[in-house]
N, C-alpha and C positions, 0 to 999 in steps of 0.2 A: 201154343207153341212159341220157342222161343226164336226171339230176332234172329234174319239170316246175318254170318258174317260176309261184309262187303268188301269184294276185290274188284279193282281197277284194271284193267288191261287194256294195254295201246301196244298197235300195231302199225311202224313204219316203215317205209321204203327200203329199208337196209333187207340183203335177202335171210332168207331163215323165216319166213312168214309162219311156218310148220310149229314151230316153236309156240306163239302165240294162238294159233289153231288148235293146236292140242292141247294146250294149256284152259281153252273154252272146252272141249270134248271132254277132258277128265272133270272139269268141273260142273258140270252139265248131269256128272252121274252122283256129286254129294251134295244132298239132298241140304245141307245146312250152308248152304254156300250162294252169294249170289253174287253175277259178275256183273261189272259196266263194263263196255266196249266200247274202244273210240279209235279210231283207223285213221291214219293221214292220206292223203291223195295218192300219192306215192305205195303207200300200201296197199292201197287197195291194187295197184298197179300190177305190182310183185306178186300180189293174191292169186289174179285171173293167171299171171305168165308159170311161176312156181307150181301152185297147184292148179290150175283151170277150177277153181272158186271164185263163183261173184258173189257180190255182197248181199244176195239176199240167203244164200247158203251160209253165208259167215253168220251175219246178223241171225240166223234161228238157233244160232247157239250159245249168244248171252243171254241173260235173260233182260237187260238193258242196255241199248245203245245210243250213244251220243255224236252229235255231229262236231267233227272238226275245229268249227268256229264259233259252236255253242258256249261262250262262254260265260254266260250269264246259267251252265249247267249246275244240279247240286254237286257234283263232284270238283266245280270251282272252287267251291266250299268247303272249310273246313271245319265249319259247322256240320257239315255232314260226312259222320259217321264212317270210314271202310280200314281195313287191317289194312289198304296200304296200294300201290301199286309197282306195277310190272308192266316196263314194256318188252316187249319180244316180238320180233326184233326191234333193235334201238337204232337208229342210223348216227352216224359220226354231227348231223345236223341237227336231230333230235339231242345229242350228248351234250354237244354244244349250248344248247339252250339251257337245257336241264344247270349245266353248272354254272352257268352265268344268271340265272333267274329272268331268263327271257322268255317270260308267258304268252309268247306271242300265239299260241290255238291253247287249246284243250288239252292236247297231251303233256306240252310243257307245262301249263298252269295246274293239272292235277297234280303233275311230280312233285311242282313249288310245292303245292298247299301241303303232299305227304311230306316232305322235308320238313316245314315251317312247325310241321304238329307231331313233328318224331313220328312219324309214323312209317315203317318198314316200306323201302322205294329202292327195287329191282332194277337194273337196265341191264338187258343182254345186247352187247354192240357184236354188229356182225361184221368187221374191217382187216381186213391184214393185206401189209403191214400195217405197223401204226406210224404217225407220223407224233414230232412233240407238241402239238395243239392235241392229239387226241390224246395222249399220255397227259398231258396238264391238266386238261376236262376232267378223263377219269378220274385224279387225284382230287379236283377241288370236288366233285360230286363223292368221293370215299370223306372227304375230310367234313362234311357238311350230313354225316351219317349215311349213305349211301349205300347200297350195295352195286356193284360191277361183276356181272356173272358174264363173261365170255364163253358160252358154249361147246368147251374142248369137251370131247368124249375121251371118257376113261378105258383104256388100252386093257386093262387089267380084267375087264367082263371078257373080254374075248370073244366079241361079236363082233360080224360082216354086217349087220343091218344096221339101217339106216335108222328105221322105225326105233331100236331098241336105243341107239345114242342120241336120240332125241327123246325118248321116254325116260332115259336115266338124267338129261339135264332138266326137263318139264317136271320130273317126279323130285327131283334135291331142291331146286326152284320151291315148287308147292310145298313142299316139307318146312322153310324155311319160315312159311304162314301157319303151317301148322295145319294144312292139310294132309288128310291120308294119302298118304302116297304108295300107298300095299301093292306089289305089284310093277309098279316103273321103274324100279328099280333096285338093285344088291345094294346095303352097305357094304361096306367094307367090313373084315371083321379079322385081316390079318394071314398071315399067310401059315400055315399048318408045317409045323417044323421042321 
């Protein structure tokens, strides 16, 4: 069989923890996919209060997880191998770091390592408003190859659930790895005349 492809996913304190949880769920069902998980204090926080999830429900849904301060982890590493990470949620102190190249845990230093190796790095920031520290962050982390996905659900499904605008931003997200995302969500395909 061939090698699984490897995604990173971190989970912090900013809220939207849903985002990052389900992002483990859908990927829990493709069989060619394997996640590291690394959670800051803070999120794990947000985890129990958002959903009443502790972490040993979270944790049986990557198939690898990492501690916070494990820095000597392989996903320090860029030597080692993954299409890339995603945090979901991203906190404005996570975004922070991420642009500045401040490795200070594990979440920040996997982002560096994806950045440093082009490697596709996600961050969904869950803040409004913004202030211009968090507009400049965003900017030097887009200018440094970045991706910035802020979470807006698209008006145009014409859904009331909560589930489905987090399934449409979890499912463009994965899509972007080039996971199947069958099902999370409609493209667009234009309005019929």
């Amino acid at each position: 069989m061939k090698d699984k492809k490897r995604l990173v996913i971190a989970i912090t304190g900013a809220t939207g923890a849903i985002y990052g949880v389900r992002m483990l769920q859908v990927l829990r069902t493709r069989d060619e996919w394997e996640t590291h998980l690394v959670v800051s204090t803070a999120g794990f926080v947000n985890l129990k209060y958002e959903l009443d999830m502790d972490r040993t429900a979270l944790y049986a849904l990557a198939d690898v997880t990492h501690g916070i301060n494990d820095i000597a982890s392989c996903i320090a590493s860029g030597s080692f191998k993954t299409e890339g990470v995603v945090i979901a949620p991203c906190s404005m102190k996570t975004l922070a770091a991420v642009a500045h190249g401040f490795g200070d845990n594990l979440i920040s230093r996997a982002a560096d390592v994806a950045l440093k190796e082009r490697r596709k790095t996600v961050l969904v920031p869950r803040e409004t408003p913004l202030n211009l520290a968090h507009i400049r962050n965003m900017a030097s982390v887009t200018e440094m190859g970045g991706i910035i996905y802020p979470p807006m659900p698209a008006f145009y499904n014409k859904t009331d659930s909560v589930r489905a605008m987090v399934d449409e931003g979890v499912g463009r997200i994965l899509d972007m790895f080039g996971v199947d995302a069958t099902g999370l969500f409609k493209p667009w395909t234009g309005l019929d005349g």
